[in-house]
C-alpha positions as CSV (number, residue, x, y, z in Angstrom):
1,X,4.2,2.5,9.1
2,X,2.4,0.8,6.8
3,X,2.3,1.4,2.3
4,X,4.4,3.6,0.5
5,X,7.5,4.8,1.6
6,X,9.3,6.4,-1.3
7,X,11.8,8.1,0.6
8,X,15.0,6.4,-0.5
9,X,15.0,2.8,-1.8
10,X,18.2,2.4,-3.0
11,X,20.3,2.7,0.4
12,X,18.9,0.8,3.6
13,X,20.1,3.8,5.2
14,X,17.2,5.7,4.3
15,X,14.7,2.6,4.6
16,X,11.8,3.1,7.6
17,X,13.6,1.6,10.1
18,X,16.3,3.5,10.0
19,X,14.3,6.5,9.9
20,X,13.0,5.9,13.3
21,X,9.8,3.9,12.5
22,X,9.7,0.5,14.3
23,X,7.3,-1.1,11.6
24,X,7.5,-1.0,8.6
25,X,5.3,-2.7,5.6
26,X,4.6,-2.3,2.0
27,X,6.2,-1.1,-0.8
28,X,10.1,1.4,-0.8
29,X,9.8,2.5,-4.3
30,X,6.7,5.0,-5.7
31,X,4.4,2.6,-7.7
32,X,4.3,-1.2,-7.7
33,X,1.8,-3.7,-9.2
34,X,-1.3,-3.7,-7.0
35,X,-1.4,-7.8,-7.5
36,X,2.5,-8.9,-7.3
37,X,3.7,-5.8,-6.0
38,X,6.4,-6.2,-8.2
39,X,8.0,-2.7,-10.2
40,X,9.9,-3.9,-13.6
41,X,9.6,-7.2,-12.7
42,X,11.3,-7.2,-9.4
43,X,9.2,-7.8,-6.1
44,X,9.0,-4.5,-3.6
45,X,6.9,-5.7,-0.7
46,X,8.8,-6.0,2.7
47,X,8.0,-6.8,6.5
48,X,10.9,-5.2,8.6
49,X,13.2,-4.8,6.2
50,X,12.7,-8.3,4.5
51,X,11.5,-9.2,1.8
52,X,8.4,-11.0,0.8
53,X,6.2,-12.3,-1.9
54,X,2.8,-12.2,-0.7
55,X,-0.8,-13.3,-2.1
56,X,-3.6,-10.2,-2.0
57,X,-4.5,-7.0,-3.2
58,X,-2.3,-4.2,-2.0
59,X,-4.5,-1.7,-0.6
60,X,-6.7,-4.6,1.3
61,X,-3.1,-5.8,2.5
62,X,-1.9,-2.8,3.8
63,X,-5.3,-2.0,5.2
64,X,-5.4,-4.9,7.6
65,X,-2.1,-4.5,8.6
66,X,-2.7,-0.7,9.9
67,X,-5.7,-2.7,12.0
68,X,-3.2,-5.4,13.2
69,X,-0.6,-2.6,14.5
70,X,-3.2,-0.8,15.9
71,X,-5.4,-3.3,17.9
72,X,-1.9,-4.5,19.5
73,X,-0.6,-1.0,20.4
74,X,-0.4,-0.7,23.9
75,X,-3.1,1.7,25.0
76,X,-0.9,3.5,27.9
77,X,2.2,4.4,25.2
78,X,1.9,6.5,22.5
79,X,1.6,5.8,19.2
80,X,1.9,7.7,15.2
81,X,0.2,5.3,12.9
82,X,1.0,6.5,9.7
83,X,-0.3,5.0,6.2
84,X,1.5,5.9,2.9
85,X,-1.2,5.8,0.3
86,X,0.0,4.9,-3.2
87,X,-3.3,4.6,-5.0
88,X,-2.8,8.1,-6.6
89,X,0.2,7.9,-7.8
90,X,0.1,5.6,-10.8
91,X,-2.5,3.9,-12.6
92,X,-5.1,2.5,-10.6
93,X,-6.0,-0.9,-10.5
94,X,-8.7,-2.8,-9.1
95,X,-10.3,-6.3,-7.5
96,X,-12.4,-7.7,-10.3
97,X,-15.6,-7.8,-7.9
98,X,-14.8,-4.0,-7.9
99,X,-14.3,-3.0,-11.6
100,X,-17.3,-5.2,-12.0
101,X,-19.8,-3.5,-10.0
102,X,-19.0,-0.2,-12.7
103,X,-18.8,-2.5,-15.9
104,X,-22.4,-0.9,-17.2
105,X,-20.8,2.5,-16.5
106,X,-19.8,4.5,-19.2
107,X,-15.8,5.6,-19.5
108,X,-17.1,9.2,-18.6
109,X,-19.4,8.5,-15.7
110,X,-16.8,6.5,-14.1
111,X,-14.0,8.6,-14.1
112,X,-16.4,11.5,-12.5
113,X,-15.4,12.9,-9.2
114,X,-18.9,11.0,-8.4
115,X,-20.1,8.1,-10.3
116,X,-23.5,8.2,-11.2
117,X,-24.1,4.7,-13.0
């Protein structure tokens, strides 16, 4: 499993791996920082159960690691990739390159279901 777990943070009993997932990366609690993936100030980002501070923006992070697990799963055992997604649960934030390409957008055109800028 790779993202958002938010399914019990505060007892390792309830972490991913002892949930029956054997991967686990990303964040335990709901919302973290898309940039330090830190949530008031503590860091939330963990391999396994360990954790890590780790340069990179957290949906290209997670991203590449659901194409690392995959690309090594063995083809002849089955497999349940899952991906929490946490970009809609708080406010979104964004690569610079990416808020850039919408900077002559106005406020209203970008927050339509479909940009038109």
């Amino acid at each position: 499993m790779v993202g958002k777990w938010h399914l019990g943070h505060a007892d390792r009993k309830y972490w991913p791996q002892n949930r029956g997932f054997d991967h686990f990366y990303g964040n335990l609690v709901g919302e973290v920082d898309y940039f330090t993936k830190e949530r008031g100030g503590i860091v939330d980002w963990q391999r396994n159960g360990k954790f890590l501070q780790e340069k990179g923006y957290y949906t290209t992070l997670i991203g590449d690691e659901a194409v690392r697990l995959i690309e090594r799963q063995d083809p002849d055992k089955p497999a349940v990739p899952l991906r929490g997604v946490a970009g809609g649960a708080h406010a979104l934030q964004a690569p610079k390159a990416d808020l850039d390409a919408y900077k002559a957008c106005s406020r209203t055109a970008r927050s339509a279901p479909t940009p038109r800028c």
